[in-house]
C-alpha positions in Angstrom: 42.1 -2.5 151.7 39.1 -4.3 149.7 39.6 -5.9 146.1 36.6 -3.6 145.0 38.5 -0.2 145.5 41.0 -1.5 142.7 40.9 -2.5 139.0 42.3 -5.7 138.3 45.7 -6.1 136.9 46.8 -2.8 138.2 49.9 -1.9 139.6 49.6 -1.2 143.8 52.0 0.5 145.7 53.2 -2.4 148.8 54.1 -0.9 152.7 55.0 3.0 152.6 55.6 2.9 148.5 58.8 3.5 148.6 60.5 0.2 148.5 58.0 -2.3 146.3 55.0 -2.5 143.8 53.1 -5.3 142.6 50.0 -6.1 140.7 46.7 -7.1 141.7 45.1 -10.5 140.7 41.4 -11.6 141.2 41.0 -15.3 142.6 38.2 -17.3 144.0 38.3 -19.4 147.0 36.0 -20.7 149.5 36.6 -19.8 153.2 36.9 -23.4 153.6 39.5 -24.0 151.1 43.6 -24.8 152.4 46.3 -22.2 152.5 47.9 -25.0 150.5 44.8 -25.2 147.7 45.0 -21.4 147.1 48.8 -21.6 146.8 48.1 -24.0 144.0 45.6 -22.5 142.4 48.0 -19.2 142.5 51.5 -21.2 141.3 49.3 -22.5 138.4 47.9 -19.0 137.4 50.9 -17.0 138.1 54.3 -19.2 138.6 55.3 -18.1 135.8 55.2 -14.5 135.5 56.5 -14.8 139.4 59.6 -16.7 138.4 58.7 -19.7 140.4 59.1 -22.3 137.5 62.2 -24.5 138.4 62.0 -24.6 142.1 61.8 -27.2 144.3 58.7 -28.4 146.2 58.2 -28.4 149.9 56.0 -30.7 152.0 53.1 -29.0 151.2 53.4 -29.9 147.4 54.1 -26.3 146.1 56.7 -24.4 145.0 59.1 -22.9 147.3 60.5 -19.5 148.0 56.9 -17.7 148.4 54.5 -16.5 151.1 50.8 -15.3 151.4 50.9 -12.8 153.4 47.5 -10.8 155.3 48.4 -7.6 156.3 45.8 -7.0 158.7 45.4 -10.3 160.3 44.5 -11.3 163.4 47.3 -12.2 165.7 47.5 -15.1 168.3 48.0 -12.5 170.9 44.3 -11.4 169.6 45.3 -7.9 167.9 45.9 -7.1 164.4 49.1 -7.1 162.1 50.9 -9.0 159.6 50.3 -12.4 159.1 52.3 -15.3 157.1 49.6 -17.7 156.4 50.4 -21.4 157.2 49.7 -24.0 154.7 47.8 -26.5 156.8 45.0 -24.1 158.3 42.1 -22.7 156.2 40.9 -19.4 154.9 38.4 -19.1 157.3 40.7 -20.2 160.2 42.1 -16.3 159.5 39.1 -14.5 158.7 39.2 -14.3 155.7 36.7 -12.6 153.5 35.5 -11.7 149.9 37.4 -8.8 148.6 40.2 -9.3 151.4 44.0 -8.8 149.4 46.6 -10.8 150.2 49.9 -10.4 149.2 52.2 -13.4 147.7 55.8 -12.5 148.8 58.2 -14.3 146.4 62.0 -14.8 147.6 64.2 -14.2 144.3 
């Protein structure tokens, strides 16, 4: 699903609906930005209101307990499915693209 077929701030239905909702934040990045600078950018925007504040840090330098996730991402075996994005490789390194959603999955 795009960013431009929802309103910012609005609550989305995650999976089948049943089991979890979130809400959906507008960020910048450059294909060429780390998995690790859009974590940060996203811990500083949003750490809060995710509960985040408090934990500890990993190697990467951000907080732990949370994922980005891309639900249609390409998969090493070269088809399509859910993908946990690793901090050292870059946007573009998945295929990333304006008005993609990702999905930050936070432990609690």
């Amino acid at each position: 699903m795009k960013e431009s077929q929802l309103t910012p701030g609005s609550e989305v239905m995650l999976g089948d609906g049943a089991s979890s909702s979130g809400r959906l934040h507008v960020v910048e990045a450059a294909s060429d930005d780390s998995v690790s600078d859009l974590k940060r950018q996203l811990e500083s925007k949003y750490g809060h209101e995710w509960g985040l504040e408090g934990r500890l840090k990993n190697r990467e330098g951000t907080l732990m307990g949370w994922e980005l996730i891309q639900e249609e991402g390409l998969l090493e075996t070269g088809g399509v499915g859910t993908v946990v994005l690793s901090y050292h490789l870059f946007l573009h390194d998945y295929g990333i693209q304006s008005g993609d959603i990702l999905h930050a999955v936070v432990r609690i």
